[in-house]
N, C-alpha and C positions, 0 to 999 in steps of 0.2 A: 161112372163114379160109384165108389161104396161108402153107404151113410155109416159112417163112428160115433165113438161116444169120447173116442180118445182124447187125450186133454181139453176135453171139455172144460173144465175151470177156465185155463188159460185162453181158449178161444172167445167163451164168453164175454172175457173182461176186458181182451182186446176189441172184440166187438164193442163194448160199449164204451172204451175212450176215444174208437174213431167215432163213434156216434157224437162225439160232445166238439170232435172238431168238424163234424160236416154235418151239421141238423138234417140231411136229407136221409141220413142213412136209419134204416127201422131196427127193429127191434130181430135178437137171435131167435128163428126156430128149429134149426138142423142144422149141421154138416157133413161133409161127406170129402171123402180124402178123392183127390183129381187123378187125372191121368197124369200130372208135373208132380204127384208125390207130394202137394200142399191141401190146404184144406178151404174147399166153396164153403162159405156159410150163405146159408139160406135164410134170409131176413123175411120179415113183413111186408117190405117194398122192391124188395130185388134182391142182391149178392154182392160178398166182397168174398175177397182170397186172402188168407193168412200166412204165411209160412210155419212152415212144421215145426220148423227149430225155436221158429219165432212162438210158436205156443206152448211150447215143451219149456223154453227160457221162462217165460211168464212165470210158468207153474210153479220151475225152480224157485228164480229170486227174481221175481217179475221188475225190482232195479236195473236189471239190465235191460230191459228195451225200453229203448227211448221215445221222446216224442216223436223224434223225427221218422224214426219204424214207422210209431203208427201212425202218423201223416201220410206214408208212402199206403200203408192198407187201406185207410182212407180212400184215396184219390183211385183205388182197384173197383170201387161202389158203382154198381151197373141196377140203372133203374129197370123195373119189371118191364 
């Protein structure tokens, strides 16, 4: 994996609306684009996977990902 900074906003923010539907999930400190061309974020407590498209939409007019997106990012949260 290689650590980015790329869409950072929109990773971020995704990260922190799965955070509000699965309290288990911690806090952003990295990520890093995968070998599937998505991005591991690296939490406080573990990792979840975002999609590319899905973080670059964000950035755009982050109206377009819906809840149910990030429900499915959510339920990607792998404890440490």
């Amino acid at each position: 994996m290689t650590k980015t900074d790329r869409d950072k906003k929109g990773v971020m923010s995704i990260t922190h609306e799965a955070s509000l539907i699965d309290k288990k999930i911690g806090s952003y400190k990295e990520h890093f684009i995968n070998e599937y061309f998505a991005y591991t974020v690296k939490l406080s407590n573990g990792s979840i996977c975002i999609p590319r498209k899905m973080a670059e939409d964000y950035e755009v007019q982050k109206g377009t990902v819906t809840q149910e997106r990030i429900k499915e990012v959510a339920e990607t949260y792998q404890k440490i």
